[in-house]
N, C-alpha and C positions, 0 to 999 in steps of 0.2 A: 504494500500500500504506500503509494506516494501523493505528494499535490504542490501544485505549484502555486505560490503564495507571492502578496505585495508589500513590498515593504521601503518605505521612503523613498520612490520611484522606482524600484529596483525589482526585478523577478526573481526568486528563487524554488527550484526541486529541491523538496524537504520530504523526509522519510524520519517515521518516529525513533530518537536517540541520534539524529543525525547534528552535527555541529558545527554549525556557520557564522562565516565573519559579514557584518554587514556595517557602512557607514556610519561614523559616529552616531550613538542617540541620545548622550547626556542622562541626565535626570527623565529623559521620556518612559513612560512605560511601553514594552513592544507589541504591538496591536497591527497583526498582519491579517489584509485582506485575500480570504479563499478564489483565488481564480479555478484550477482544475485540481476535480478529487481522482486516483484510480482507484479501484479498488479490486482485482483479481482481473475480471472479466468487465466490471460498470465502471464507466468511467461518468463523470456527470461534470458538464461544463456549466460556468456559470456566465449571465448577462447582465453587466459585467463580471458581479461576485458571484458563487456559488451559497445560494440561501440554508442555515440551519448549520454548516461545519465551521467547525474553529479549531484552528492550530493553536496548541501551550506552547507558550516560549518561555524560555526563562536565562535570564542572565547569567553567563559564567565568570566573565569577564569583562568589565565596563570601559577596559580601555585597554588596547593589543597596539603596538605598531604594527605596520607592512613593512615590505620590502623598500628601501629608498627607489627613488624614483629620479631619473634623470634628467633634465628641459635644455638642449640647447636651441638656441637662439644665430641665426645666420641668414648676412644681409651679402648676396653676390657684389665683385668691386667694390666693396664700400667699408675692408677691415672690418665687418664688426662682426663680434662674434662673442655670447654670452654661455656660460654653463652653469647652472644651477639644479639645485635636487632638494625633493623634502620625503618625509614618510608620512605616509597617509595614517589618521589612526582610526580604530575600528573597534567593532565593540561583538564580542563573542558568545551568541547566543548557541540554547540546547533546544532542538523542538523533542519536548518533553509526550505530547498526545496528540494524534490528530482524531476529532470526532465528528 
């Protein structure tokens, strides 16, 4: 059983026990919207959301760095050339139930 869930713009495939990094959420509590349930053989799509199922999330971790991340900057003929990097941070949820 899986389903695919919304969460602060973002899609995610989530399966019960499974453990996802998603864009900071602070102090929010995590409240993701049901797009598609499977369930063996029924799949049931929703318009937009899927009515009556809810995924448990639960926080593990409220703040993870990423990977650094690189940005260069380059302008043809004109010397310029910039390189900067930062790490994204992220917050590590558990989907604990889907019902």
């Amino acid at each position: 059983m899986y389903a695919v869930i919304s969460l602060k713009g973002n899609q995610y495939k989530v399966s019960e026990g499974d453990e996802i990094l998603v864009d900071k959420l602070g102090d929010e509590k995590p409240e993701a919207d049901v797009l598609l349930v499977v369930d063996d053989e029924k799949v049931k799509v929703g318009k937009p959301i899927v009515k009556g199922v809810k995924v448990g999330l639960k926080v593990v971790e409220a703040e993870q760095k990423g990977k650094k991340l690189t940005i260069l900057k380059y302008k043809a003929k004109s010397r310029y050339r910039r390189k900067m990097g930062f790490r994204p941070i992220y917050t590590k949820l558990q989907v604990q139930k889907i019902s």
